[in-house]
MDTraj code that builds the backbone (N, CA, C; nanometers):
import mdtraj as md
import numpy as np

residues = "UNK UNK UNK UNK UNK UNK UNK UNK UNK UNK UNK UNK UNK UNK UNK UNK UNK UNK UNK UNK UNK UNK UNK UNK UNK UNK UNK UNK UNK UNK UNK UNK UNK UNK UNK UNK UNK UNK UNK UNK UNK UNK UNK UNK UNK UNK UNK UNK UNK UNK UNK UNK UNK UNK UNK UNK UNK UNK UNK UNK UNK UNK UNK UNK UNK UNK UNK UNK UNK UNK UNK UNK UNK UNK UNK UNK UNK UNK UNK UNK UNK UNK UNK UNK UNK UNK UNK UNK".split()
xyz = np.array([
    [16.6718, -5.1097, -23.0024],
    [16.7730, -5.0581, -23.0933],
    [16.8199, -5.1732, -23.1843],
    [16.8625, -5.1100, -23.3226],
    [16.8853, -5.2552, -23.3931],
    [17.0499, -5.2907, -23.3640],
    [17.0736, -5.3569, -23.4118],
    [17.1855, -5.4178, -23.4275],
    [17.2721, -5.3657, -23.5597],
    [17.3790, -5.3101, -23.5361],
    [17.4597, -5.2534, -23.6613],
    [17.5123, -5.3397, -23.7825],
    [17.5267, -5.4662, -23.6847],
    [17.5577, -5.6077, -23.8133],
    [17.4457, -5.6116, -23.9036],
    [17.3277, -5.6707, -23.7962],
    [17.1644, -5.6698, -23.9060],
    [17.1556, -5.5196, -23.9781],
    [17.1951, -5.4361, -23.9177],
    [17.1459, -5.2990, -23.9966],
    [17.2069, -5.3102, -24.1457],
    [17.3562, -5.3473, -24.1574],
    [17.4310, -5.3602, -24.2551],
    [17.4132, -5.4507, -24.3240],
    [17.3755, -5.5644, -24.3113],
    [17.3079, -5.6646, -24.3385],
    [17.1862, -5.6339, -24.4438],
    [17.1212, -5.5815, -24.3449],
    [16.9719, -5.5589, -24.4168],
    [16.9957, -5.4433, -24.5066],
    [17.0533, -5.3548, -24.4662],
    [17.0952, -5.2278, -24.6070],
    [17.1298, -5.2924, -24.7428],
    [17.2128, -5.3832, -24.7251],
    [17.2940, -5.4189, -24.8469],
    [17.1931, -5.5124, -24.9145],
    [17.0613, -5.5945, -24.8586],
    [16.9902, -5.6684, -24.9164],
    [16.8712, -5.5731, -25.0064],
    [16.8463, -5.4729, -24.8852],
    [16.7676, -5.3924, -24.9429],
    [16.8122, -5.3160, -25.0932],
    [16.9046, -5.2444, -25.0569],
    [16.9805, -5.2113, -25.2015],
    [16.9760, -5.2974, -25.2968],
    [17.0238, -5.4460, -25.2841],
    [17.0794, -5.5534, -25.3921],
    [16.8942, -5.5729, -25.4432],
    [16.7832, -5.5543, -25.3758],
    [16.6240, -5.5945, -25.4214],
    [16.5817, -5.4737, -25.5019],
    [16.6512, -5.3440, -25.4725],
    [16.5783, -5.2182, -25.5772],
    [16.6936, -5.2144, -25.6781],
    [16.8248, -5.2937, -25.7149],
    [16.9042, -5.2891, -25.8224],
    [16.8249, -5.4008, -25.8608],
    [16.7530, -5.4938, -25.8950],
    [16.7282, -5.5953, -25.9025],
    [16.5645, -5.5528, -26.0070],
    [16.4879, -5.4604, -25.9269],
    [16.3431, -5.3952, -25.9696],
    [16.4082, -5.3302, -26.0576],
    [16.5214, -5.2544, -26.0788],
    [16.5709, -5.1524, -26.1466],
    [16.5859, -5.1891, -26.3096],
    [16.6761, -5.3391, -26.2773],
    [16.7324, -5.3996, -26.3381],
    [16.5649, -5.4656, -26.4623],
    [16.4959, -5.5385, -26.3785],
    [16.3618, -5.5181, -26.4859],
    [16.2959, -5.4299, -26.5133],
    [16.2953, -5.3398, -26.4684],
    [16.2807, -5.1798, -26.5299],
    [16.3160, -5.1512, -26.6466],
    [16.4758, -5.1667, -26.6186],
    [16.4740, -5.1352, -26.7848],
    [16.5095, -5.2051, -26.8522],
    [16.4802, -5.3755, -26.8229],
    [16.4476, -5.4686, -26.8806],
    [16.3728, -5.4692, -26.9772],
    [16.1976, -5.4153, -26.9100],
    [16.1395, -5.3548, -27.0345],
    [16.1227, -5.2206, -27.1279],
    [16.1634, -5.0952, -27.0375],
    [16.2309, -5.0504, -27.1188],
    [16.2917, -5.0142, -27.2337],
    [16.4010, -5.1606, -27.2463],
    [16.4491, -5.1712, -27.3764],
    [16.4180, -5.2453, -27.4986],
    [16.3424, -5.3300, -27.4057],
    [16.2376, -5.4053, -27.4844],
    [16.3070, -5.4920, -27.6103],
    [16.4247, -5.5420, -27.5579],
    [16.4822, -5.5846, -27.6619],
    [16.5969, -5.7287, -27.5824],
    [16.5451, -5.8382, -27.6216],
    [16.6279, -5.9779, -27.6128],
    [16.8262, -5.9278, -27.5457],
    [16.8751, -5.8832, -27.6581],
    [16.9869, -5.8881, -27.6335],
    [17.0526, -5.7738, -27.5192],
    [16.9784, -5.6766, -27.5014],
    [16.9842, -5.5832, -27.4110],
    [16.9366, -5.6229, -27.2469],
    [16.8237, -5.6522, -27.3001],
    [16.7758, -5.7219, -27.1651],
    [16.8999, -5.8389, -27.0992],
    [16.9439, -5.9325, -27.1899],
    [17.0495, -6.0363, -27.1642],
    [17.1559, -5.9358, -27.0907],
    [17.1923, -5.8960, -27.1606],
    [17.3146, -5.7445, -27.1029],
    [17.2524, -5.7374, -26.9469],
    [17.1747, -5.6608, -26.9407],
    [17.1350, -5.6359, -26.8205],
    [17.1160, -5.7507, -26.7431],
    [17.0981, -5.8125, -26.7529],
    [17.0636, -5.9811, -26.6628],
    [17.2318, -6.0146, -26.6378],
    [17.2936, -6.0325, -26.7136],
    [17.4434, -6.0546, -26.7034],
    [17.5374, -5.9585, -26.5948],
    [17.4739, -5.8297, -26.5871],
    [17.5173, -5.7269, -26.4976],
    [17.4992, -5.7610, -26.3754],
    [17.3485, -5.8482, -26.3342],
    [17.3076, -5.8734, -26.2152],
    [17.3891, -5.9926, -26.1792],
    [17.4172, -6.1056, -26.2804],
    [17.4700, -6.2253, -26.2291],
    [17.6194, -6.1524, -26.2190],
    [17.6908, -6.0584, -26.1681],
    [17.7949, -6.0379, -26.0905],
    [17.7837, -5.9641, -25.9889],
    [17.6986, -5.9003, -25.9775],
    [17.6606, -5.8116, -25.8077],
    [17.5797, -5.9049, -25.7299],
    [17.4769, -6.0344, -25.7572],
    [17.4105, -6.1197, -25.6863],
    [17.5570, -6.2029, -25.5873],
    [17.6582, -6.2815, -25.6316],
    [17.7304, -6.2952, -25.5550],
    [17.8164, -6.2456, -25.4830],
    [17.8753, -6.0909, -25.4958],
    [17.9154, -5.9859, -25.4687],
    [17.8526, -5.9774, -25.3454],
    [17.7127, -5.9257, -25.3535],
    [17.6383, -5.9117, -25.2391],
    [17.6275, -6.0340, -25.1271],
    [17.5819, -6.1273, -25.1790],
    [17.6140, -6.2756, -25.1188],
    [17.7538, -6.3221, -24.9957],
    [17.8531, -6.2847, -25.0971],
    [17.9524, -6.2565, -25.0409],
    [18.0011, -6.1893, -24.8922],
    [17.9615, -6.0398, -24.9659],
    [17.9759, -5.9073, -24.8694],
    [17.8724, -5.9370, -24.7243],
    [17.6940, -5.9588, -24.7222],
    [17.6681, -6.0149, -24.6103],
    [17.6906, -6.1314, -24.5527],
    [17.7404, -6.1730, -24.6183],
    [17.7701, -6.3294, -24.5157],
    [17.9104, -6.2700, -24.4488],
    [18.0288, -6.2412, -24.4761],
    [18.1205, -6.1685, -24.4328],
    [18.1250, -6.0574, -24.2934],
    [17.9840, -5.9879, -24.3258],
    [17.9490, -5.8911, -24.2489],
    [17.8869, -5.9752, -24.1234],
    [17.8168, -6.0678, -24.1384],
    [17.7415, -6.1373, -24.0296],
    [17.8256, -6.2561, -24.0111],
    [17.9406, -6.3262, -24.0690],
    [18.0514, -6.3710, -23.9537],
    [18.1388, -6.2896, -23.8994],
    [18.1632, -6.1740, -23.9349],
    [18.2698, -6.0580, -23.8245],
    [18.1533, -6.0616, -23.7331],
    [18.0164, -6.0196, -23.6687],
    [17.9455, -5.9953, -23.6237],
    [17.9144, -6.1577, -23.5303],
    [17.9445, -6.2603, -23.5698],
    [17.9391, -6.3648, -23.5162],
    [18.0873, -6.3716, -23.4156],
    [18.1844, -6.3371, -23.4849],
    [18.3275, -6.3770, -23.4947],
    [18.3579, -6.4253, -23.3015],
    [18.2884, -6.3516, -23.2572],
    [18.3278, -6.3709, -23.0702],
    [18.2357, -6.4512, -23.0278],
    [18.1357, -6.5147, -23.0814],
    [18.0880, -6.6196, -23.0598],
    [18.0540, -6.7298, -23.1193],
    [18.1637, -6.7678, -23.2098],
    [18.1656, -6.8692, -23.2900],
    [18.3084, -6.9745, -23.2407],
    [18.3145, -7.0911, -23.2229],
    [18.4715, -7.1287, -23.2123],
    [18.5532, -7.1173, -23.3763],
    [18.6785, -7.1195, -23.3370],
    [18.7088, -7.1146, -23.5107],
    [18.7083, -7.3044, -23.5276],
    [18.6169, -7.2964, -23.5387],
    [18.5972, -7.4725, -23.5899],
    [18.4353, -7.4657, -23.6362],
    [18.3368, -7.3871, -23.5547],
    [18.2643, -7.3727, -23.6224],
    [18.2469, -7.2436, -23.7653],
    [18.3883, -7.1593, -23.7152],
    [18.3709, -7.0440, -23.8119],
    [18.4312, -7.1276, -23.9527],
    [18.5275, -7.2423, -23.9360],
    [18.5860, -7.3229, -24.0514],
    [18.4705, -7.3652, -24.1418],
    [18.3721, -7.4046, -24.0812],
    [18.2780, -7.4898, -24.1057],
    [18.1681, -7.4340, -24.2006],
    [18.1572, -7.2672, -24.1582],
    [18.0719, -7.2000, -24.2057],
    [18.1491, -7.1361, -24.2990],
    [18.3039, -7.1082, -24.2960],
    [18.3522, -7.0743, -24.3936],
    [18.3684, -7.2181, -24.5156],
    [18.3387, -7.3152, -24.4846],
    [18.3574, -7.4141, -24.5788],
    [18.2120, -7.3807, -24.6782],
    [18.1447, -7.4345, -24.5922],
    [17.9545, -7.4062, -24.6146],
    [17.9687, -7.2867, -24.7849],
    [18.0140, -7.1559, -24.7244],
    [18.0225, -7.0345, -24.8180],
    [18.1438, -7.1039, -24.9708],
    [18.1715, -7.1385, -24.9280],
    [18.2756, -7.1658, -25.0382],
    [18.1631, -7.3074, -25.1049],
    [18.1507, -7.3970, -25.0580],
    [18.0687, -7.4801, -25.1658],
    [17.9534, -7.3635, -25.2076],
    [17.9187, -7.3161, -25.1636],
    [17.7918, -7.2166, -25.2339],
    [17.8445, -7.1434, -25.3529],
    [17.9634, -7.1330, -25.3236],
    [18.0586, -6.9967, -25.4511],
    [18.0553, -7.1243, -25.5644],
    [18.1173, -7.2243, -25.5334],
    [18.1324, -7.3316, -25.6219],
    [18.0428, -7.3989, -25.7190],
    [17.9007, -7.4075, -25.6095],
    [17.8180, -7.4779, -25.7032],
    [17.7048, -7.3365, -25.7922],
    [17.7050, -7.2447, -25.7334],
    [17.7153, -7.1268, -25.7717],
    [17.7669, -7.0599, -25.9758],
    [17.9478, -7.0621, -25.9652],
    [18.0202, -7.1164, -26.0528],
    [18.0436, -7.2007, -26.1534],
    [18.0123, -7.2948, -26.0922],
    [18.0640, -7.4355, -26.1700],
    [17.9558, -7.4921, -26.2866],
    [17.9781, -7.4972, -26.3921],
    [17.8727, -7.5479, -26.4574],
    [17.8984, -7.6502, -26.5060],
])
top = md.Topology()
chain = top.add_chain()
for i, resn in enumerate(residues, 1):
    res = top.add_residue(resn, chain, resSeq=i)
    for name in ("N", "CA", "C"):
        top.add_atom(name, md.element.get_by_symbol(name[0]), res)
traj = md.Trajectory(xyz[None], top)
């Protein structure tokens, strides 16, 4: 039986890979520079969204076997990722 964390986990990756096919879909499609940009710009806010949302999902799913010193740690980890992520 799977695991409901990985299940949720893996749903939300799966989804975020066919918005992603979708997303060059009608990439070409539109066949057009500034549209395509549009659409690329749409993705660079659901890529960390998603990012976000499973890592979240798989430390609640950790949460009883993590100390909170290592959960600090991994919550630090996620935050430099948002940052260098961000930061230009």
């Amino acid at each position: 039986m799977i695991n409901k964390i990985v299940m949720s986990m893996a749903s939300l990756r799966l989804m975020s890979g066919s918005l992603e096919i979708i997303a060059a879909l009608v990439m070409l499609r539109l066949n057009q520079v500034d549209k395509a940009l549009l659409v690329n710009s749409g993705l660079a806010v659901v890529g960390p969204l998603i990012l976000l949302t499973t890592t979240t999902i798989g430390l609640v799913g950790l949460a009883e076997k993590l100390s909170f010193t290592k959960m600090l740690w991994v919550g630090i980890g996620v935050a430099f990722i948002f940052i260098g992520i961000l930061k230009k």
